[in-house]
ZAGU-413683 format. One record per residue (C-alpha): x, y, z. Coordinates in steps of 0.2 Angstrom, whole numbers, padded with zeros to 4 digits, m for minus. Example, Ala and Ser with C-alpha at 12.3 -4.5 7.8 and 13.67 -1.06 7.14 Angstrom:
2
+-------+-------+-------+
!    xx !    yy !    zz !
+-------+-------+-------+
!  0062 ! m0022 !  0039 !
!  0068 ! m0005 !  0036 !
+-------+-------+-------+
This chain:
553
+-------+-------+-------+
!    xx !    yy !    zz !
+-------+-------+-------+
! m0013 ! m0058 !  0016 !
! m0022 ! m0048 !  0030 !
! m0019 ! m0031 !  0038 !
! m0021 ! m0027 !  0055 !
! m0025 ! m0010 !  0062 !
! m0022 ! m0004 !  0081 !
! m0025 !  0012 !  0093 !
! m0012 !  0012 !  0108 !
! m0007 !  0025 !  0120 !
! m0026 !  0029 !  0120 !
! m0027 !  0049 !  0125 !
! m0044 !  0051 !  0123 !
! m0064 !  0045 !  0122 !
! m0057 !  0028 !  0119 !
! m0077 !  0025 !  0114 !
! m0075 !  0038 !  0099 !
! m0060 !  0030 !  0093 !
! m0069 !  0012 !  0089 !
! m0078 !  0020 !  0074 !
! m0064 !  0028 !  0069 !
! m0052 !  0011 !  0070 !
! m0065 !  0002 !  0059 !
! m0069 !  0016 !  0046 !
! m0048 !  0016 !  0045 !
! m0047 ! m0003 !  0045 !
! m0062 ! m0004 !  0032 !
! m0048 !  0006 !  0019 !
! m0037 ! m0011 !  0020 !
! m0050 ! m0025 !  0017 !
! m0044 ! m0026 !  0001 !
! m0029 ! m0036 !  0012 !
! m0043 ! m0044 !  0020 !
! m0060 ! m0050 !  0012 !
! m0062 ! m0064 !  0021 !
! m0069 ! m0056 !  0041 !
! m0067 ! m0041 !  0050 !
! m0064 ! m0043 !  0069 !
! m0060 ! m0029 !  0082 !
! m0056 ! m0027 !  0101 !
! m0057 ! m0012 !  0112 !
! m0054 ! m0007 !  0127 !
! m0049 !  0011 !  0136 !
! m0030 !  0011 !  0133 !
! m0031 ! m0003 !  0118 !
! m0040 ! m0005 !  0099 !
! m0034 ! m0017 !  0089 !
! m0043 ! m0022 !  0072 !
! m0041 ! m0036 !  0060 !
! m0046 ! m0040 !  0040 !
! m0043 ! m0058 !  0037 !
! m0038 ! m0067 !  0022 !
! m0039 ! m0085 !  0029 !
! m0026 ! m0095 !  0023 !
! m0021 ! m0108 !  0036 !
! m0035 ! m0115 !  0050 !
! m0051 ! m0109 !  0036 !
! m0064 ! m0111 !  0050 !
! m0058 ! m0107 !  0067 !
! m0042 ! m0092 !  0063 !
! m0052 ! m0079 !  0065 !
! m0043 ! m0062 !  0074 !
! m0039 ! m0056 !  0084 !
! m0034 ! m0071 !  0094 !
! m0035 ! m0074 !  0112 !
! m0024 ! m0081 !  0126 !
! m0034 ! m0093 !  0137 !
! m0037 ! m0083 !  0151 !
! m0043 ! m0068 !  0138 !
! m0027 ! m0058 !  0144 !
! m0017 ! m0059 !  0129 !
! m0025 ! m0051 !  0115 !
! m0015 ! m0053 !  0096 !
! m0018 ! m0045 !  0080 !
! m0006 ! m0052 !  0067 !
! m0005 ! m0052 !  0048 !
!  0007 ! m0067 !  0043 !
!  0013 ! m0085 !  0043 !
!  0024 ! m0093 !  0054 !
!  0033 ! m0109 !  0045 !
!  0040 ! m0114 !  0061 !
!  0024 ! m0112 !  0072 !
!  0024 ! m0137 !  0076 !
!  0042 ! m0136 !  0079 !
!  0039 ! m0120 !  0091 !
!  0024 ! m0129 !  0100 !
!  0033 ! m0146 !  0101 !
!  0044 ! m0135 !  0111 !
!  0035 ! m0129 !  0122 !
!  0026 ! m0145 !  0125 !
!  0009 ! m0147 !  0134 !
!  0013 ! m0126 !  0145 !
! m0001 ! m0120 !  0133 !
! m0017 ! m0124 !  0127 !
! m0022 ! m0116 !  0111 !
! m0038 ! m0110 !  0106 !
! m0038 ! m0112 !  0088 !
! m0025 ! m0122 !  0075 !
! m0018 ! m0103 !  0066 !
!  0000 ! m0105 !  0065 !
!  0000 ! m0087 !  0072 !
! m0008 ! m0090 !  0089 !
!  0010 ! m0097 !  0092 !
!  0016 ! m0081 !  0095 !
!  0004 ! m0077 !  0113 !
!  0012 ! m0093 !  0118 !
!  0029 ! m0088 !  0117 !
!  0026 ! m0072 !  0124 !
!  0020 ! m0080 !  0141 !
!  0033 ! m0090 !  0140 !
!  0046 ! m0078 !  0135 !
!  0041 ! m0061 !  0136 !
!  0047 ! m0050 !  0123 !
!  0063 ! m0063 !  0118 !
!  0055 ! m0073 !  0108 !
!  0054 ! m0063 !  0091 !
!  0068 ! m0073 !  0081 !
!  0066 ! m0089 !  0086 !
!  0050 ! m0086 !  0073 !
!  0052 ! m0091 !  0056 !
!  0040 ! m0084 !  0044 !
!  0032 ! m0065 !  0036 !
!  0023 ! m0057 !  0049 !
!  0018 ! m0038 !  0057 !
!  0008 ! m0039 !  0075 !
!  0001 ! m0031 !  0087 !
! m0001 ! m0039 !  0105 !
! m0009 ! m0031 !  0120 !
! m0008 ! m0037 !  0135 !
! m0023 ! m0033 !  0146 !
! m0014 ! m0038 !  0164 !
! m0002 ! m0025 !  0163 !
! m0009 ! m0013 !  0147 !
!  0006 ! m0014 !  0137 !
!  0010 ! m0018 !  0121 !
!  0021 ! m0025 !  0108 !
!  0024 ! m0022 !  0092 !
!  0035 ! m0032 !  0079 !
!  0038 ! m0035 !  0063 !
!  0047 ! m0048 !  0055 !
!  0066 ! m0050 !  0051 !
!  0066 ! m0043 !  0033 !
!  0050 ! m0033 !  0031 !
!  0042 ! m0044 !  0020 !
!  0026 ! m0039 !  0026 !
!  0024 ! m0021 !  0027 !
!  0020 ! m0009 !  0044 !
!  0017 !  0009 !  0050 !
!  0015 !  0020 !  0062 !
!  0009 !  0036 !  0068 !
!  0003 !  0050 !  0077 !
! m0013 !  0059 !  0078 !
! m0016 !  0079 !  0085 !
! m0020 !  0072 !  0104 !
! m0006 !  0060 !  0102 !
! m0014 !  0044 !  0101 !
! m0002 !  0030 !  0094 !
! m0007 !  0021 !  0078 !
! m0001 !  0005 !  0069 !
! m0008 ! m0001 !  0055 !
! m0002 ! m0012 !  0039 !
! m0004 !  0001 !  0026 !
! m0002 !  0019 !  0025 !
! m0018 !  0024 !  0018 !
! m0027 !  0020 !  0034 !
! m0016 !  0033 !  0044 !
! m0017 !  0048 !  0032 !
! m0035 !  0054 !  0038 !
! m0030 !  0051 !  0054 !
! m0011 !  0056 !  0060 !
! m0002 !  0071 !  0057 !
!  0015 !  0062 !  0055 !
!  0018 !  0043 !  0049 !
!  0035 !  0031 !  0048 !
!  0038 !  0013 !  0042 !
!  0042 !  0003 !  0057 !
!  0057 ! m0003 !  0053 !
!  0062 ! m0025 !  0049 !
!  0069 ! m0035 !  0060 !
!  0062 ! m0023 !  0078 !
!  0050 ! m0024 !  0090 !
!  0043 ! m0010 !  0101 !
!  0035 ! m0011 !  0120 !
!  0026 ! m0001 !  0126 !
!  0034 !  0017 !  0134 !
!  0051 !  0009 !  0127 !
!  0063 !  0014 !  0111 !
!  0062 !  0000 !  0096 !
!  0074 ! m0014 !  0100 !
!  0084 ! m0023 !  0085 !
!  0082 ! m0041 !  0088 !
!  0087 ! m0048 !  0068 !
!  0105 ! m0047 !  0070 !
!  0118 ! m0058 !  0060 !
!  0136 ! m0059 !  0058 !
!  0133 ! m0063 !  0038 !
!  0131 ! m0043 !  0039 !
!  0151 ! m0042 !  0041 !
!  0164 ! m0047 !  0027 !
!  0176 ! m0053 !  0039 !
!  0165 ! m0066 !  0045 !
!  0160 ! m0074 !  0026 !
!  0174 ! m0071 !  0018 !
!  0184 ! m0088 !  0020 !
!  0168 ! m0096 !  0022 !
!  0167 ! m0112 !  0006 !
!  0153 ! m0112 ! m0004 !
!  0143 ! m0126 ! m0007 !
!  0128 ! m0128 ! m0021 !
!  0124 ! m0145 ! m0013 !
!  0122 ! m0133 !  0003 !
!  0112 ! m0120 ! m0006 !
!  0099 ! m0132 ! m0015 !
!  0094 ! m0143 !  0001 !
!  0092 ! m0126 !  0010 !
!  0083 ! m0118 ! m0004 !
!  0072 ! m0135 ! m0005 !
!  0067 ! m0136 !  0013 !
!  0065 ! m0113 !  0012 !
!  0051 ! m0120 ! m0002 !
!  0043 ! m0135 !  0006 !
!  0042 ! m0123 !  0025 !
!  0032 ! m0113 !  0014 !
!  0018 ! m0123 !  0006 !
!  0010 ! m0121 !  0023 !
! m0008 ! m0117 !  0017 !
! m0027 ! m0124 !  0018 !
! m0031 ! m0115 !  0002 !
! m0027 ! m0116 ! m0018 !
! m0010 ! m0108 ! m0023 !
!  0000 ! m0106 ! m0038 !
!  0018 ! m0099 ! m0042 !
!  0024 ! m0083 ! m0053 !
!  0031 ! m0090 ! m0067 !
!  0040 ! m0074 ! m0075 !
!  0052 ! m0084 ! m0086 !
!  0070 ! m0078 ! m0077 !
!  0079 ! m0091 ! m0065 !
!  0071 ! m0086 ! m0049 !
!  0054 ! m0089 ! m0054 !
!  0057 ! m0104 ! m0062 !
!  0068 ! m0112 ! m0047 !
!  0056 ! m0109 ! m0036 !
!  0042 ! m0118 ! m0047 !
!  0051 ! m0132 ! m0050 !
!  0053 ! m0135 ! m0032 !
!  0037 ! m0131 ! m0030 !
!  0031 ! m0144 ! m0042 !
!  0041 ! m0158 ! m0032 !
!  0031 ! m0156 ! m0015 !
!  0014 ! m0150 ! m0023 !
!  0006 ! m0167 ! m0025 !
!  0008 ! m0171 ! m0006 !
!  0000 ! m0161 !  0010 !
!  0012 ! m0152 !  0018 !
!  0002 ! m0149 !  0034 !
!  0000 ! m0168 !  0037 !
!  0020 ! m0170 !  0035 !
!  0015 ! m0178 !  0015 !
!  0006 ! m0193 !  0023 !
! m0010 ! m0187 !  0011 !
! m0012 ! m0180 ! m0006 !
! m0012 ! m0162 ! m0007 !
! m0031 ! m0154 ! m0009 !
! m0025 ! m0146 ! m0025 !
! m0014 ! m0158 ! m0033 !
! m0011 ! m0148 ! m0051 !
! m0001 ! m0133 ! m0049 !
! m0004 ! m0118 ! m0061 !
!  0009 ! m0106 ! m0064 !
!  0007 ! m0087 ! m0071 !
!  0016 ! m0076 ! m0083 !
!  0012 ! m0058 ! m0087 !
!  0016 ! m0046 ! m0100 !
!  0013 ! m0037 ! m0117 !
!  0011 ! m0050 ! m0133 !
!  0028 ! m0057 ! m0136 !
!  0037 ! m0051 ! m0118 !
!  0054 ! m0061 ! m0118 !
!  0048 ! m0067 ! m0099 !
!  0032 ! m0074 ! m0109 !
!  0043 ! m0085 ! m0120 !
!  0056 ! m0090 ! m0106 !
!  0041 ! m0094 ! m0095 !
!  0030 ! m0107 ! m0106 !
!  0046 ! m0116 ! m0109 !
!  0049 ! m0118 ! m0092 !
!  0029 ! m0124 ! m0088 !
!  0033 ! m0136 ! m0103 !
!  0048 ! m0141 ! m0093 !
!  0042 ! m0144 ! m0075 !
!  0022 ! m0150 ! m0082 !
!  0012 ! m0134 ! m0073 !
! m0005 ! m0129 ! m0079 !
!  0004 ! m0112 ! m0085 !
! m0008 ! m0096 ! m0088 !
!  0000 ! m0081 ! m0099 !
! m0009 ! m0066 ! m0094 !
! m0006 ! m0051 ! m0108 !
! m0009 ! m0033 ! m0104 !
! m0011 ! m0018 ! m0116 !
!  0000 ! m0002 ! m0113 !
! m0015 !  0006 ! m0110 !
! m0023 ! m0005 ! m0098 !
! m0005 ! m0004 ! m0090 !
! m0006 !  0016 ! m0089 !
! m0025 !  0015 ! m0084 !
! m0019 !  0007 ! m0070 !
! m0005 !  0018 ! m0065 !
! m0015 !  0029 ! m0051 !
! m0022 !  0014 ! m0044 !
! m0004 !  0006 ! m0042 !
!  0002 !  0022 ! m0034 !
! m0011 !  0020 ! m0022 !
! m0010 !  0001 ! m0015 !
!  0008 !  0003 ! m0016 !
!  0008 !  0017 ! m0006 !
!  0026 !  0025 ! m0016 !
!  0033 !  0034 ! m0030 !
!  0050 !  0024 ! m0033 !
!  0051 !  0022 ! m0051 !
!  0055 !  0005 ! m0053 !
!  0044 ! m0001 ! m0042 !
!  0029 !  0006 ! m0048 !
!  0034 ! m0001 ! m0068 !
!  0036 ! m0018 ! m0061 !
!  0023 ! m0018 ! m0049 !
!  0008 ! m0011 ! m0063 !
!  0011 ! m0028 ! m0073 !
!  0011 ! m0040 ! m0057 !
! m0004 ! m0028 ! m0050 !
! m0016 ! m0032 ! m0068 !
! m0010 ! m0051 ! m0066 !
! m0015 ! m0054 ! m0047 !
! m0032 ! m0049 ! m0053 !
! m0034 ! m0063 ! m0066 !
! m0024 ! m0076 ! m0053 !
! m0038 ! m0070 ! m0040 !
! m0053 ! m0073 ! m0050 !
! m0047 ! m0092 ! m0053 !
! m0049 ! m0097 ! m0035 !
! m0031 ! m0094 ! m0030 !
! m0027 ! m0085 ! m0013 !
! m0007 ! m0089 ! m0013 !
!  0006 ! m0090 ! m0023 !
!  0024 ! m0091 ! m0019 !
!  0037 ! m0080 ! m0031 !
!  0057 ! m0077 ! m0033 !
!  0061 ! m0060 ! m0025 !
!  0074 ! m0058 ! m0014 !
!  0089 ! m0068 ! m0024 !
!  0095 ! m0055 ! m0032 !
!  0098 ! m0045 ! m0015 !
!  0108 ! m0063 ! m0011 !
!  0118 ! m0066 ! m0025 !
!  0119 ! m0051 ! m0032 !
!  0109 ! m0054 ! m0049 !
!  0105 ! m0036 ! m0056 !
!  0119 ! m0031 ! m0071 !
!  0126 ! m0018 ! m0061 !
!  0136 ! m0033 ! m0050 !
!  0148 ! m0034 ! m0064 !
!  0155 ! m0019 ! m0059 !
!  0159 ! m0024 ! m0044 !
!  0179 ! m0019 ! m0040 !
!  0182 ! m0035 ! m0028 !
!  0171 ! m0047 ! m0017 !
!  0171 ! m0035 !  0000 !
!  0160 ! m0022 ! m0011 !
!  0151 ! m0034 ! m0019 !
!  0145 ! m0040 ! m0002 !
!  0143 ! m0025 !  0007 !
!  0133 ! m0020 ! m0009 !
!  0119 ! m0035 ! m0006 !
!  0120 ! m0030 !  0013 !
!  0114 ! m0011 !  0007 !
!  0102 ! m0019 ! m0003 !
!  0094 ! m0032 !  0010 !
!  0092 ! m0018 !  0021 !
!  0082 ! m0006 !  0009 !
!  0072 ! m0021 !  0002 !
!  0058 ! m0018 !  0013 !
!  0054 ! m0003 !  0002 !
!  0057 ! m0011 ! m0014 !
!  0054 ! m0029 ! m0019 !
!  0044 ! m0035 ! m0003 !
!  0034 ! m0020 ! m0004 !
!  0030 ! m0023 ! m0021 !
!  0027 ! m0041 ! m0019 !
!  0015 ! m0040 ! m0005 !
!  0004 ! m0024 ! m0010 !
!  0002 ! m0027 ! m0027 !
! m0005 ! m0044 ! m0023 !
! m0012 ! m0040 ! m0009 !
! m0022 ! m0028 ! m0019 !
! m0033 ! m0041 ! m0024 !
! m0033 ! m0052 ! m0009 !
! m0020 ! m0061 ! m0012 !
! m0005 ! m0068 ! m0002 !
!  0012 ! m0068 ! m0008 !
!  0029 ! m0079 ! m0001 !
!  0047 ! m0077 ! m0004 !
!  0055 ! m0093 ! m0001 !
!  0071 ! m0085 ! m0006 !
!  0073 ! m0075 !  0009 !
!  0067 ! m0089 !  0021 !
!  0076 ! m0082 !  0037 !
!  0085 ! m0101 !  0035 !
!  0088 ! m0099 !  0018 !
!  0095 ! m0082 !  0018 !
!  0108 ! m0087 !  0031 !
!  0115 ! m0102 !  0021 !
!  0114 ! m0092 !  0007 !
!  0124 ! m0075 !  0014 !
!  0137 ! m0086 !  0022 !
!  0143 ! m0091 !  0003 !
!  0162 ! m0085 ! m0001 !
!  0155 ! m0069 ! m0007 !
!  0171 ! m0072 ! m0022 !
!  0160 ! m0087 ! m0027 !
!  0144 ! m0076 ! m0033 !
!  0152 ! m0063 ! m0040 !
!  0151 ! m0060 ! m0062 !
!  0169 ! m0061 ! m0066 !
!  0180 ! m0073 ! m0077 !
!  0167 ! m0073 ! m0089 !
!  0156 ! m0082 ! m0075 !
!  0134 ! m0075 ! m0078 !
!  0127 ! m0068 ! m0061 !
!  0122 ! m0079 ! m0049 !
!  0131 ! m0094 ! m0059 !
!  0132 ! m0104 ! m0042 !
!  0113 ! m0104 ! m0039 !
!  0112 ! m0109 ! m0059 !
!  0123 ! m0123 ! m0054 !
!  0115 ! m0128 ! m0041 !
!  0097 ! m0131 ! m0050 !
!  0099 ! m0132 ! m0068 !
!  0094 ! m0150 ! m0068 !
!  0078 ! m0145 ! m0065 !
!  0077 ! m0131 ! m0079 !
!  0078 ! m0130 ! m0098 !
!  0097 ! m0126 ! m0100 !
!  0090 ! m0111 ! m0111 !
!  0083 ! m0103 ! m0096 !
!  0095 ! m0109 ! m0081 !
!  0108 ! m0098 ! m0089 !
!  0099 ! m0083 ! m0095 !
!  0103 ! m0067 ! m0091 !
!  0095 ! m0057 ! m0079 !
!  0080 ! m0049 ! m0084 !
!  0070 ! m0033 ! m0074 !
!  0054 ! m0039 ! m0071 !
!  0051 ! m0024 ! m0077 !
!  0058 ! m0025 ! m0094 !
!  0055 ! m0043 ! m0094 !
!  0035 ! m0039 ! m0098 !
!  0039 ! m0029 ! m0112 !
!  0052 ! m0016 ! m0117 !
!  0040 ! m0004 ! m0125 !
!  0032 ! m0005 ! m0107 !
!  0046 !  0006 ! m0100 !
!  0047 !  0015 ! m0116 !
!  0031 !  0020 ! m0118 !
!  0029 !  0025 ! m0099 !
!  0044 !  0037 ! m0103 !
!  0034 !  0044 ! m0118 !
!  0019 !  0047 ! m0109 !
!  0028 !  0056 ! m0094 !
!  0036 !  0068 ! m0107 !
!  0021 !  0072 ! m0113 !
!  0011 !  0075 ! m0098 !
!  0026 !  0086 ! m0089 !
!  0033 !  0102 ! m0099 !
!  0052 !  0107 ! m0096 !
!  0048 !  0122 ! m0083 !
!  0036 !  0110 ! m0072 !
!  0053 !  0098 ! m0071 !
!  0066 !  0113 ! m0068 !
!  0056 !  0121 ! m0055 !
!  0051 !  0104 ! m0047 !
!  0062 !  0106 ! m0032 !
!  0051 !  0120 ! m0026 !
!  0036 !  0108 ! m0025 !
!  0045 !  0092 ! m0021 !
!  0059 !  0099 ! m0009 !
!  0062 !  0083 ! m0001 !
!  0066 !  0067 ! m0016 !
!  0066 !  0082 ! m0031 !
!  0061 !  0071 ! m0045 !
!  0076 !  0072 ! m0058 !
!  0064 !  0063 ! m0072 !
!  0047 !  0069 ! m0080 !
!  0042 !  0049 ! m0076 !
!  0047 !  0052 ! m0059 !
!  0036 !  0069 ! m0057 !
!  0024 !  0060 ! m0064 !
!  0021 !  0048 ! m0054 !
!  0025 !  0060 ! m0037 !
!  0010 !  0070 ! m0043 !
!  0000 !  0056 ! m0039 !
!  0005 !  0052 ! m0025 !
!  0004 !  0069 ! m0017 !
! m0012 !  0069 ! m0019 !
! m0016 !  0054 ! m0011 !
! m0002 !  0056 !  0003 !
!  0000 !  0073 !  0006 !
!  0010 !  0074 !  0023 !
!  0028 !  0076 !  0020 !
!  0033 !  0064 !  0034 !
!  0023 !  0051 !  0020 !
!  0036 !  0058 !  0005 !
!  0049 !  0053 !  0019 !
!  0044 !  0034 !  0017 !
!  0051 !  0032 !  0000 !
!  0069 !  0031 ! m0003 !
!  0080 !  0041 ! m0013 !
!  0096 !  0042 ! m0020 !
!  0102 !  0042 ! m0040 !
!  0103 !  0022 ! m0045 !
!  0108 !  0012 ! m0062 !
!  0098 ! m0002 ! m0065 !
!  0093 ! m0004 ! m0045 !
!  0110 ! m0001 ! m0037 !
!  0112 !  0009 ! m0020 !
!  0121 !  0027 ! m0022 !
!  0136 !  0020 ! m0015 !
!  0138 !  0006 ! m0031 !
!  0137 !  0020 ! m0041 !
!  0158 !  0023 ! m0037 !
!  0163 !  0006 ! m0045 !
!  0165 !  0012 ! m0062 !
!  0161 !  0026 ! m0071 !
!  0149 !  0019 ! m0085 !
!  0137 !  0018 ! m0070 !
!  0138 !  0036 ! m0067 !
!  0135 !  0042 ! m0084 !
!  0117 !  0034 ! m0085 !
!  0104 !  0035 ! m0071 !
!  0090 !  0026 ! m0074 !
!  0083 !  0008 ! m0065 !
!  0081 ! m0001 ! m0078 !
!  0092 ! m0015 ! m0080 !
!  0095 ! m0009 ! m0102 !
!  0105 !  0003 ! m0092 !
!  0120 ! m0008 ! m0088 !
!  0123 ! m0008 ! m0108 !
!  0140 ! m0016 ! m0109 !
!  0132 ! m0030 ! m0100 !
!  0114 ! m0033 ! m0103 !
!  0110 ! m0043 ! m0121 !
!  0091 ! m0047 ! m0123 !
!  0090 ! m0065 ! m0126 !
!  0074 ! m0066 ! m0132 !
+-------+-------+-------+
């Protein structure tokens, strides 16, 4: 996972803002251990930290066009990058074999057009030296995160993580999923579906046959790599779907079309959580199942809470939720790291698709149930992609979603929506259980969901909540709203956890980055009007949903 830092609409000494782009840049190579490159010029700086992945030798950024016109900084993977250069056949000849430098051929071929014909995780920045402009994109879900800024003399920033723009701006924003911006132009929407509308799924059939071959291929697209990778193995059915199809293609080399054997033919799998976690059980039965080398990684509460402040600051937020589940996944990538692995593929994203968290079950009728994982897709950019990336990216690691594949995702939103909903006594997302419990222990095909969150350990959350109450006294809470005006933290965990954060992200347009919004076990607000058991509790986790959730380990 790289991370990719750029100047535009330069204002000033252009020369005095090199140092300044590298010291910024230097604050992300956590994303990036691998090189460092940087371009400048009088309107443009772009900066790059590399985590080599794909084309080990010659992939170094930022990449080039053939004249030296095109200049790209990019942090990502394009899936689809041989079928997009069959297509445009012998027009362009490529400097290096990155699956990334796709996208300065596309551009000259298409201009700014081009953005989703790609199929992949990616954040760039391309200058164009011809005609000093720019663009900017960022892919269709926000899988991989993006920000921009402003500094005093109005100098325009972009850079993959927040931290690199707080010395420097004096307002940030997420760039927003699915857009691109040109240069002296308002951000254009270019991810646009008709999935998005209920009238246009809701006589659609539902197929499992469908849903496994898409979900197959979603897998396969993304074993892309030159480099050793693994799969989180947390135990519930997403993780372990997505390992067993894994397992399938990892004996073959995926860049050669299988006609060799892959570099690293075992695949190894990893767990976290404290000793006896109901994800740890579920999850060696599935390694047992599928034959991985699995790894179970335990973490003490204290090692957990030791971390907390570090957490806060890779993940750059003070969601709740996110910052319990990301603290386990954020100790584990350091042990996967120190084993030689630089990817690993995991399972978020179907819960947003089938609507998996317990809160579903409330659901009044199938148009609210799908408008309710529309909400969620939108906002998942600042949940479960932005946890997945940065707590792995952390440690120099890269994470994939095969789940929300921009293929995958269409198949999958297209289902009847009245086919994934939790009624009749159906479990959630019965038809993706159907669908791949030949591959699973029957055990943990139709296990309830599980919060990653609580999955590592109930007395995780528990104890957190303990910890908070002591650390915050009644008045600090009460008169919280005078401190916090904007996202007033309503728990003492929540305050906690924003008084961390304030003092490593002190502008208030950086508070403004974090969503708010009462929620039971992850719903939106809006959910919250389905029933009102949901109302009477606010709190993430999923124990929350108590007429539903049953711990099954």
């Amino acid at each position: 996972m790289c991370s990719i830092f750029a100047i535009l609409d330069i204002q000033s000494d252009a020369a005095a803002l090199r140092p300044v782009a590298l010291e910024m840049s230097k604050l992300m190579r956590h994303r990036g251990p691998d090189w460092s490159g940087i371009f400048t010029s009088d309107n443009a700086i772009l900066v790059h930290e590399r985590l080599a992945i794909v084309d080990i030798e010659h992939g170094a950024q930022p990449l080039y066009s053939e004249d030296g016109s095109l200049v790209l900084a990019v942090n990502g993977e394009i899936y689809n990058h041989k079928e997009l250069k069959a297509k445009l056949g012998d027009k362009y000849h490529y400097q290096t074999n990155s699956d990334c430098e796709v996208i300065l051929a596309l551009y000259q071929e298409y201009g700014c057009e081009f953005l989703d014909m790609l199929n992949g995780i990616f954040a760039f920045v391309l200058y164009d030296k011809k005609h000093n402009r720019y663009l900017v994109g960022r892919d269709h879900i926000g899988i991989i995160p993006l920000y921009t800024g402003r500094d005093a003399a109005g100098n325009f920033y972009v850079a993959s993580e927040m931290k690199a723009l707080m010395p420097v701006c004096k307002t940030v924003e997420v760039f927003a999923p699915g857009q691109y911006l040109q240069s002296g132009a308002e951000p254009v929407t270019y991810y646009q579906r008709d999935w998005r509308e209920y009238d246009a799924v809701k006589d659609n059939p539902a197929s499992k046959e469908e849903l496994k071959a898409a979900l197959e291929a979603a897998v396969k697209r993304q074993l892309m790599s030159d480099v050793p990778y693994g799969v989180l193995l947390s135990g519930g059915l997403d993780s372990s779907v997505i390992s067993a199809i894994t397992q399938t293609y990892a004996k073959r080399r995926i860049e050669d079309n299988d006609e060799s054997g892959a570099w690293w033919p075992q695949l190894h799998s990893f767990a976290v959580g404290l000793k006896g976690a109901p994800d740890l059980v579920a999850a060696q039965k599935v390694a047992d199942a599928i034959g991985t080398i699995h790894h179970e990684i335990n973490f003490t509460f204290q090692e957990g809470l030791d971390a907390i402040k570090d957490v806060i600051y890779h993940l750059e937020t003070y969601d709740v939720t996110t910052i319990r589940a990301a603290t386990p996944m954020y100790l584990m990538a350091r042990k996967i790291k120190a084993m030689g692995i630089k990817m690993v593929l995991s399972g978020e994203g179907s819960d947003e698709l089938f609507g998996g968290y317990l809160y579903f079950h409330k659901a009044p009728n199938a148009q609210a149930f799908h408008e309710e994982l529309v909400r969620k897709l939108d906002k998942l950019h600042l949940y479960d992609c932005l946890r997945a990336n940065k707590a792995m990216a952390s440690w120099g690691l890269e994470a994939r979603v095969p789940f929300l594949d921009k293929e995958f995702m269409d198949v999958a939103m297209r289902i009847n929506p009245e086919a994934k909903m939790s009624k009749d006594g159906r479990i959630e997302k019965h038809i993706l259980r159907e669908a791949f419990e030949d591959m699973l222990p029957s055990e943990v095909a139709w296990r309830q969901k599980e919060q990653f969150s609580d999955g590592v350990g109930y007395s995780w959350i528990d104890g957190l909540k303990e910890h908070a109450a002591a650390q915050v006294d009644d008045k600090d809470l009460a008169n919280a709203h005078f401190r916090f005006p904007y996202n007033t933290p309503d728990t003492k965990e929540a305050y906690f956890y924003r008084c961390f954060f304030e003092e490593m992200f002190p502008l208030e347009s950086a508070a403004r980055t974090v969503p708010g919004g009462k929620s039971v076990a992850c719903s939106t607000p809006e959910a919250l009007a389905w029933d009102a058991s949901l109302q009477g509790v606010i709190d993430p986790s999923g124990r929350a949903v108590r007429s539903v959730h049953s711990a099954a380990y």
